[in-house]
HTML snippet that shows the backbone in 3Dmol.js (N, CA, C, O; Angstrom):
<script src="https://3Dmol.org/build/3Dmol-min.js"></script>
<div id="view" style="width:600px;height:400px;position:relative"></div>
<script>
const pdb = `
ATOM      1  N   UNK A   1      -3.708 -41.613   6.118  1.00  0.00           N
ATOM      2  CA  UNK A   1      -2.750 -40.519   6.157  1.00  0.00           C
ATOM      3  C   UNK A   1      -1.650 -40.847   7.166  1.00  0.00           C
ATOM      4  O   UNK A   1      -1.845 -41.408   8.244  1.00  0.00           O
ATOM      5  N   UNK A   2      -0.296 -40.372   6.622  1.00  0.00           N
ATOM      6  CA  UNK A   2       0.489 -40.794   7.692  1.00  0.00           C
ATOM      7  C   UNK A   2       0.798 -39.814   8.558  1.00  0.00           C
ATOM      8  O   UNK A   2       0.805 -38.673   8.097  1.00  0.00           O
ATOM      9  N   UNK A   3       1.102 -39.992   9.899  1.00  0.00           N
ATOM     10  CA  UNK A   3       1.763 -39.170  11.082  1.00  0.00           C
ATOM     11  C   UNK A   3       3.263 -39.096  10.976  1.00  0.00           C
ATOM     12  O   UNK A   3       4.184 -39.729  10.458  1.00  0.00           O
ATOM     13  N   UNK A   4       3.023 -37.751  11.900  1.00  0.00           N
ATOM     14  CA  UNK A   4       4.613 -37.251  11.811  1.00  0.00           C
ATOM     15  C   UNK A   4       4.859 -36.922  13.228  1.00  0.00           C
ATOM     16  O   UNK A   4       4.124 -36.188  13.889  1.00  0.00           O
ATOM     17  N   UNK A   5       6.358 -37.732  13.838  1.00  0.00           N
ATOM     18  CA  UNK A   5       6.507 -38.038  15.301  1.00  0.00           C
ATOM     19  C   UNK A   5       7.590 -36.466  15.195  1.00  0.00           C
ATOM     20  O   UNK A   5       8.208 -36.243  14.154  1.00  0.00           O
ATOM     21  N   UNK A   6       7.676 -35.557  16.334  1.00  0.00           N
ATOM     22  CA  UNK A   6       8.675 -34.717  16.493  1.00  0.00           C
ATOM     23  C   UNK A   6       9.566 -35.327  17.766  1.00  0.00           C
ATOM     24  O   UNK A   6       8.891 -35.272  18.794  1.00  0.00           O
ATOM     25  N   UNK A   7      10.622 -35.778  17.942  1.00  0.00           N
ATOM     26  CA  UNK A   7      11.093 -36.230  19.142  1.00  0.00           C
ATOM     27  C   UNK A   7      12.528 -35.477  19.136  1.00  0.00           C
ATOM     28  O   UNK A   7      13.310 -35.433  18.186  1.00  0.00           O
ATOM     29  N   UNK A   8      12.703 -34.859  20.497  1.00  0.00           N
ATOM     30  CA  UNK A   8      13.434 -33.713  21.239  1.00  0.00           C
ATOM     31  C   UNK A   8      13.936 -34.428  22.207  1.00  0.00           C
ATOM     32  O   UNK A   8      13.313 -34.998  23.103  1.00  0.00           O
ATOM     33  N   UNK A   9      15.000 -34.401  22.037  1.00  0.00           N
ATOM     34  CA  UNK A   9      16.255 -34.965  23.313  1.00  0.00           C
ATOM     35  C   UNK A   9      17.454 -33.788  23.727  1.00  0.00           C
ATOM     36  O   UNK A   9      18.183 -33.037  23.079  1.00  0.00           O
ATOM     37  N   UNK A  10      17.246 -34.049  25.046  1.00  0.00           N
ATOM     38  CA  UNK A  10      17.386 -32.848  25.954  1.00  0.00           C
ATOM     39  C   UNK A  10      18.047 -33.554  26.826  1.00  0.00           C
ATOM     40  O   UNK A  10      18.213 -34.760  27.010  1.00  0.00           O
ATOM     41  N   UNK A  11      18.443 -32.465  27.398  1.00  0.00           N
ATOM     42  CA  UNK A  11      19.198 -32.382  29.076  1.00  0.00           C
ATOM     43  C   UNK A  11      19.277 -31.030  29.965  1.00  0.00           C
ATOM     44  O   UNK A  11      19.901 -30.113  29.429  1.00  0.00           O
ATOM     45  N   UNK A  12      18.869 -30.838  30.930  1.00  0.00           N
ATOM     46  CA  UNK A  12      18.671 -29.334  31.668  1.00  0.00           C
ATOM     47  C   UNK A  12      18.319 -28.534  30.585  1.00  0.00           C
ATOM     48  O   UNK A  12      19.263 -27.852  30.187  1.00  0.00           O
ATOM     49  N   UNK A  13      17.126 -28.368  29.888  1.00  0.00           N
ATOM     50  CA  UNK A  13      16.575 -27.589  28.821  1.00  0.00           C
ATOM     51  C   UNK A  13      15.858 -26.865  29.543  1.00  0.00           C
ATOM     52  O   UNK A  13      15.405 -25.922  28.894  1.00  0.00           O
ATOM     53  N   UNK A  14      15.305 -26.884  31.405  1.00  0.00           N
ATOM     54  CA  UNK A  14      13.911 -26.210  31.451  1.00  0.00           C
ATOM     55  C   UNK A  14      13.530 -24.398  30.564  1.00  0.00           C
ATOM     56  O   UNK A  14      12.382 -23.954  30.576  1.00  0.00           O
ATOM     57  N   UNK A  15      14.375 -23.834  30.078  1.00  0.00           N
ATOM     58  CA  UNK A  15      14.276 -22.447  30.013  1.00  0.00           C
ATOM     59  C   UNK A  15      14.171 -22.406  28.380  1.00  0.00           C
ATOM     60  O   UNK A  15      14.007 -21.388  27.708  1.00  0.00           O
ATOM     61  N   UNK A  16      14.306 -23.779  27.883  1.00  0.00           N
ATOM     62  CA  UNK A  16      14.319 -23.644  26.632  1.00  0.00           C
ATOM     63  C   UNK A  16      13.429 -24.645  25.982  1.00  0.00           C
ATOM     64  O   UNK A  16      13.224 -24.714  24.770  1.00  0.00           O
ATOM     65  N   UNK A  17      12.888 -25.462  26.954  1.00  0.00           N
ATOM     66  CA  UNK A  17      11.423 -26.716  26.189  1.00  0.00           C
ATOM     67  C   UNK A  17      10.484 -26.307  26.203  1.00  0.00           C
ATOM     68  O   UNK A  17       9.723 -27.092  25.638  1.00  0.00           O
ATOM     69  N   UNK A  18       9.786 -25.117  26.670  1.00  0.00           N
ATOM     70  CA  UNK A  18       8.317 -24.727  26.365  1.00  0.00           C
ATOM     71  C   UNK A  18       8.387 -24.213  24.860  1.00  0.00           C
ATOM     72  O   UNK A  18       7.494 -24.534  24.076  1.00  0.00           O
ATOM     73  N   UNK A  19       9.470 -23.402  24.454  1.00  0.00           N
ATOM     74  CA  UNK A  19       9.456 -22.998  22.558  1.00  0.00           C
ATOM     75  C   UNK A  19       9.554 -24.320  22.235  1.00  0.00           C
ATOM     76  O   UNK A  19       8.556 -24.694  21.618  1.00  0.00           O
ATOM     77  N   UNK A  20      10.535 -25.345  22.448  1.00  0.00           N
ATOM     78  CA  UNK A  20      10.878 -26.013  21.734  1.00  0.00           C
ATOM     79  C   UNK A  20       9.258 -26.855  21.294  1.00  0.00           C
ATOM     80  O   UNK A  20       8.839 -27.048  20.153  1.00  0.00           O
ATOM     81  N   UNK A  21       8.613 -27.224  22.558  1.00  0.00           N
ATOM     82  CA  UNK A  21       7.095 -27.839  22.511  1.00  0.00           C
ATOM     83  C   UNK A  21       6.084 -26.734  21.415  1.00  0.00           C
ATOM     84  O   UNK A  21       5.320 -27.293  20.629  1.00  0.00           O
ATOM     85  N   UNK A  22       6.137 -25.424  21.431  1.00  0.00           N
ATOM     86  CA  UNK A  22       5.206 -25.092  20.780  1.00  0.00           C
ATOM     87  C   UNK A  22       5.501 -24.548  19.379  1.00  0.00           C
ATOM     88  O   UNK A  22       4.764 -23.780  18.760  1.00  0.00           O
ATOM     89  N   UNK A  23       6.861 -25.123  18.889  1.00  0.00           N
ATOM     90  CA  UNK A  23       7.348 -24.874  17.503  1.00  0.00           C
ATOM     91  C   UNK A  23       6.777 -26.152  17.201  1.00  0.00           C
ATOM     92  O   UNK A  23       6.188 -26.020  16.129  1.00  0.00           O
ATOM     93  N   UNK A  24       6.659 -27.368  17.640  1.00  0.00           N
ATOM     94  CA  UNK A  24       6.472 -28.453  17.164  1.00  0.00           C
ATOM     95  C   UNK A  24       4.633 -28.992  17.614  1.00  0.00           C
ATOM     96  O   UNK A  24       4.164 -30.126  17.515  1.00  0.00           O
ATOM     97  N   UNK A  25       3.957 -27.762  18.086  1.00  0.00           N
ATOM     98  CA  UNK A  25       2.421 -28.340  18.004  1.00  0.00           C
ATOM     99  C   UNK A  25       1.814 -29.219  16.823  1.00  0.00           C
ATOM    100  O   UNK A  25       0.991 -30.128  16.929  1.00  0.00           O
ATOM    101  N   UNK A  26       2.317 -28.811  15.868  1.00  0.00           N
ATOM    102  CA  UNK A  26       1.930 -29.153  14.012  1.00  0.00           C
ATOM    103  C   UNK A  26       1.780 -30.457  14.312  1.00  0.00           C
ATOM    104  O   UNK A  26       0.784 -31.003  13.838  1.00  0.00           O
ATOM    105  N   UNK A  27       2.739 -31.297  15.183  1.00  0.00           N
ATOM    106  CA  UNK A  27       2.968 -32.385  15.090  1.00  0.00           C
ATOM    107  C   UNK A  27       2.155 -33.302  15.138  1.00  0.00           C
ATOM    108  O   UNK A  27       1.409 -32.755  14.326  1.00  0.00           O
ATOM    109  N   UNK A  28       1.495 -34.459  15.432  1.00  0.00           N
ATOM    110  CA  UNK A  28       0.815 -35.467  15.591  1.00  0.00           C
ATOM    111  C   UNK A  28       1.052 -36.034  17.240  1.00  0.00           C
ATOM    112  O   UNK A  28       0.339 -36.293  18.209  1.00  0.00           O
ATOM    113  N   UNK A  29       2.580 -36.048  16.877  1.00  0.00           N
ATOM    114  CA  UNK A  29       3.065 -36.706  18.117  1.00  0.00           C
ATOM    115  C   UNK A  29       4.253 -36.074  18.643  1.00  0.00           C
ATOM    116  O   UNK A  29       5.116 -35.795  17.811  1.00  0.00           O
ATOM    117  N   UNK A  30       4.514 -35.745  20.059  1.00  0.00           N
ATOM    118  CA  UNK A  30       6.173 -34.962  20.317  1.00  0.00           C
ATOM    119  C   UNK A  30       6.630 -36.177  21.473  1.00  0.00           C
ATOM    120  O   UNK A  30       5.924 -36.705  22.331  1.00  0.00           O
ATOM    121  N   UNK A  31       8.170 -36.419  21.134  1.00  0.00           N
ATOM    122  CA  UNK A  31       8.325 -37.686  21.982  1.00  0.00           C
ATOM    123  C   UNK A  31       9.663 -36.544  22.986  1.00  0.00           C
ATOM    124  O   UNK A  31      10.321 -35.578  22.599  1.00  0.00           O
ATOM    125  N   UNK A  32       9.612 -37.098  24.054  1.00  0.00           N
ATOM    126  CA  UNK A  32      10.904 -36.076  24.369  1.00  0.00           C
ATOM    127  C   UNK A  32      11.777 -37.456  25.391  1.00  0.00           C
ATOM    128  O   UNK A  32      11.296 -38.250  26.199  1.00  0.00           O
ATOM    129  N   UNK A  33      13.339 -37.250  24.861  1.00  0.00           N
ATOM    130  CA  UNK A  33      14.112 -38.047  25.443  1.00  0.00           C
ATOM    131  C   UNK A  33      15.133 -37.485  26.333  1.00  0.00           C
ATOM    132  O   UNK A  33      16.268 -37.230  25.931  1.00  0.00           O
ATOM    133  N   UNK A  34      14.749 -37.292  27.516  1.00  0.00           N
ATOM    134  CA  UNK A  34      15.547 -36.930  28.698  1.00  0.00           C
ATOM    135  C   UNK A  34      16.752 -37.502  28.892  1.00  0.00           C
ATOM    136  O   UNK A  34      16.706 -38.706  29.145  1.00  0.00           O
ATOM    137  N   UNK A  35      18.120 -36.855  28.838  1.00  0.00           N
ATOM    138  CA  UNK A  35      19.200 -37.629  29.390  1.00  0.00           C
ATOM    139  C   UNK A  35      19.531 -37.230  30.945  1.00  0.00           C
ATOM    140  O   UNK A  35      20.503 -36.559  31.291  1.00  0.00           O
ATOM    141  N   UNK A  36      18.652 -37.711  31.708  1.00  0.00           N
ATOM    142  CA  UNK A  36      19.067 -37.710  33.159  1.00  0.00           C
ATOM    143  C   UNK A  36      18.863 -36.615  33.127  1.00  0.00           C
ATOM    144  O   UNK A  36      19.987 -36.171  32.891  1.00  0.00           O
ATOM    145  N   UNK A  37      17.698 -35.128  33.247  1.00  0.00           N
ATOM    146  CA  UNK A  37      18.166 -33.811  33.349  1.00  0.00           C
ATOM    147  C   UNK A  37      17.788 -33.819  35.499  1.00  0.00           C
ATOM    148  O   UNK A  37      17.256 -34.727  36.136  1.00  0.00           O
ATOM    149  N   UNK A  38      18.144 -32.917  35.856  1.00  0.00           N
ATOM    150  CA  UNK A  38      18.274 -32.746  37.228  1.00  0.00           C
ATOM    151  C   UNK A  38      17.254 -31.242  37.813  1.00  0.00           C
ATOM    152  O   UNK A  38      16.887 -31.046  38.972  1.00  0.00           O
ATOM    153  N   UNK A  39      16.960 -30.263  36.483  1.00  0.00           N
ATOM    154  CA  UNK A  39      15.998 -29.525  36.714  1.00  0.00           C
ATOM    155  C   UNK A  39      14.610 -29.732  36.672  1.00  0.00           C
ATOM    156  O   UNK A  39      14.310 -30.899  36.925  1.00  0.00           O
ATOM    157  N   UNK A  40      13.488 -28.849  36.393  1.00  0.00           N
ATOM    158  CA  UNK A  40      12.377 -28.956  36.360  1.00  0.00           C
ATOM    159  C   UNK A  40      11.610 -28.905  35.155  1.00  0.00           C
ATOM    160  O   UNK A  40      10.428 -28.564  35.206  1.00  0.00           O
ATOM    161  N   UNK A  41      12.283 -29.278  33.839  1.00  0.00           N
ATOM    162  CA  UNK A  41      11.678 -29.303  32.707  1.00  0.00           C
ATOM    163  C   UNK A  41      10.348 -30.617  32.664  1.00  0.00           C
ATOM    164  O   UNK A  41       9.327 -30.521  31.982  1.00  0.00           O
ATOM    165  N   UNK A  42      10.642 -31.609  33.428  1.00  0.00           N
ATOM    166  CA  UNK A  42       9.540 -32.926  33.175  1.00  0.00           C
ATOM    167  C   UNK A  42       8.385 -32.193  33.863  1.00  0.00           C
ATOM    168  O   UNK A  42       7.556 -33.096  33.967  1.00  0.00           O
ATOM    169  N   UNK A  43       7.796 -31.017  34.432  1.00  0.00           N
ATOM    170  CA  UNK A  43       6.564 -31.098  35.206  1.00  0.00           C
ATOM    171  C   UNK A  43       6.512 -29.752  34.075  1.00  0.00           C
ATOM    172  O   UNK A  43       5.458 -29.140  34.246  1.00  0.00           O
ATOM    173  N   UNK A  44       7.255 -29.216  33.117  1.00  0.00           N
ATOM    174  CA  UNK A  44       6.848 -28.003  32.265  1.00  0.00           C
ATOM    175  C   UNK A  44       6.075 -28.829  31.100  1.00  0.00           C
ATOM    176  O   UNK A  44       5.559 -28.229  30.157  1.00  0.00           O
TER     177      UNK A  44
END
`;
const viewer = $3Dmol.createViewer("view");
viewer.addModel(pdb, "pdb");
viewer.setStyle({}, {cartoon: {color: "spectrum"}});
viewer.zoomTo();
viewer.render();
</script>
């Protein structure tokens, strides 16, 4: 069976990546690509 990757690229998202993570539980895999953010979304 094949997998399905969800990958989310962001920048200062913290107030908005916890939905974004649990719209995409379904997933197999969630990849997230940070552009340099400066808040606290990487420890959410």
């Amino acid at each position: 069976m094949e997998k399905v990757t969800v990958t989310i690229i962001c920048t200062n998202e913290e107030k908005k990546i916890r939905g974004a993570l649990e719209s995409a539980k379904w997933a197999d895999e969630i990849i997230i690509v940070d552009g340099e953010s400066t808040d606290k979304k990487l420890a959410i």
